[in-house]
N, C-alpha and C positions, 0 to 999 in steps of 0.2 A: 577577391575571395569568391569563389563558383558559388552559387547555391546549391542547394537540396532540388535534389528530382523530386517528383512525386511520390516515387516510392520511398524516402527517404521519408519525405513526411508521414507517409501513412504510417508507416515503423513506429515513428515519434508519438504521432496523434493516438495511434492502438495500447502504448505502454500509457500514456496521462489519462486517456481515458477507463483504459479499464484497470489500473493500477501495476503492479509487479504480474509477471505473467512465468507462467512454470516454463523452464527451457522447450516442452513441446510444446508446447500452446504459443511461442516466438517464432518457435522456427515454422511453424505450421502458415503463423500471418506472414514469416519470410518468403515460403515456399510459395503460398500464393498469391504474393506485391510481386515477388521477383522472378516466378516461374523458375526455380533451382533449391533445389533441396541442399541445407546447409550442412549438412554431413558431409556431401560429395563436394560440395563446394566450398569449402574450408575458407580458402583465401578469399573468394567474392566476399561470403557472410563479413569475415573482418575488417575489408575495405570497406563494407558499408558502416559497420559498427565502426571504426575509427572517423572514417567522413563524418558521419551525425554529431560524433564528439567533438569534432573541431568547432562547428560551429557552434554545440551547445556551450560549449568553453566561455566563450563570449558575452553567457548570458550565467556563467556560474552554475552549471547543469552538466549532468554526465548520464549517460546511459551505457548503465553497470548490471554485470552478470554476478549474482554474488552465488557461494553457495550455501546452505543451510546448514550448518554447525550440528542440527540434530537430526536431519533426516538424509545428507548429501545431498539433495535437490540444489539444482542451479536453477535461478529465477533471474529474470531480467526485468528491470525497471530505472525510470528516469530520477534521480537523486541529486540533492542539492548540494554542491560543495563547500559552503557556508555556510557557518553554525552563528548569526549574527541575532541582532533582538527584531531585524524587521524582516528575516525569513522565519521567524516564531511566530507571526501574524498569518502563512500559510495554513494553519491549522486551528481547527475551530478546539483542540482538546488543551488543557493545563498540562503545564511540566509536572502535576503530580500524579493528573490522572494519565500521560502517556507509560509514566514509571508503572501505574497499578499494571496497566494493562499488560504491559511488559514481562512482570511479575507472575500474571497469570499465564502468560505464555510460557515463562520458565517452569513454572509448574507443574502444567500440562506434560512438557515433556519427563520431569521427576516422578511426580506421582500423582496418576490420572484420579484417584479415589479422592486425594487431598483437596482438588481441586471439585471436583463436583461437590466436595461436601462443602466449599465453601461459597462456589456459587449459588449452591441451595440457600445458605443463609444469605447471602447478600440480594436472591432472590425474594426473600421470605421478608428481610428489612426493607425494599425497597415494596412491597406488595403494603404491607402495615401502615408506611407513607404516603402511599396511594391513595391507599384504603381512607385514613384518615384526613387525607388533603381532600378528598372528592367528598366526604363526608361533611369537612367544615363546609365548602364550595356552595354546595346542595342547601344548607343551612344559612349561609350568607345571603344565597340569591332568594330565598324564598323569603327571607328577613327582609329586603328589599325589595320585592315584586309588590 
């Protein structure tokens, strides 16, 4: 099995590190790993995107162009092909707070007013908690100093 040239990793290394990245902002780190512009170069662009995939295959990994269901935007980034309990350890968030968040993205795109009005409140609950945690805090420590 060949390896990854260097430009194949920088591809890899630019989508992990900086997350999913907008179709120009791919081709842009394409155009200049690979000096060719992926529009004109069509079939280079997909031999490299197929090459990266074989070997990510390997490790249960894919790098996927999807498009956005609300805006048509195509983004590309590196996604796990396994839905198991010990890749649910890559992320520091809960399965309920991935679903909130989720929720508020679907929203965002339904109705932008809805949404503000309730990040406000949830901005306003979590201010209160704050408010009252740094309050007891302040109280505790001075209780023991």
């Amino acid at each position: 099995m060949p390896s990854l040239s260097w430009k194949h990793q920088t591809l890899i290394q630019a989508l992990i590190t900086r997350g999913p990245l907008k179709e120009n902002d791919f081709h842009h780190i394409f155009s200049a790993v690979t000096g060719r512009n992926p529009g004109a170069h069509q079939e280079l662009f997909n031999e490299y995107l197929l090459k990266i995939n074989r070997e990510l295959s390997s490790c249960q990994f894919e790098l996927r162009g999807c498009r956005d269901q609300y805006d048509g935007h195509v983004c590309y980034g590196v996604v796990n092909n396994v839905a198991d309990e010990q890749s649910k350890l890559g992320t520091k968030y809960s399965v309920p707070q991935i679903a909130f968040y989720k929720g508020i993205e679907f929203l965002a795109h339904v109705n932008s007013e809805l949404v503000e009005f309730c990040l406000r409140g949830l901005a306003a609950a979590l201010d209160v908690a704050l408010s009252s945690f740094l309050a007891n805090s302040i109280t505790i420590f001075t209780a023991t100093a």
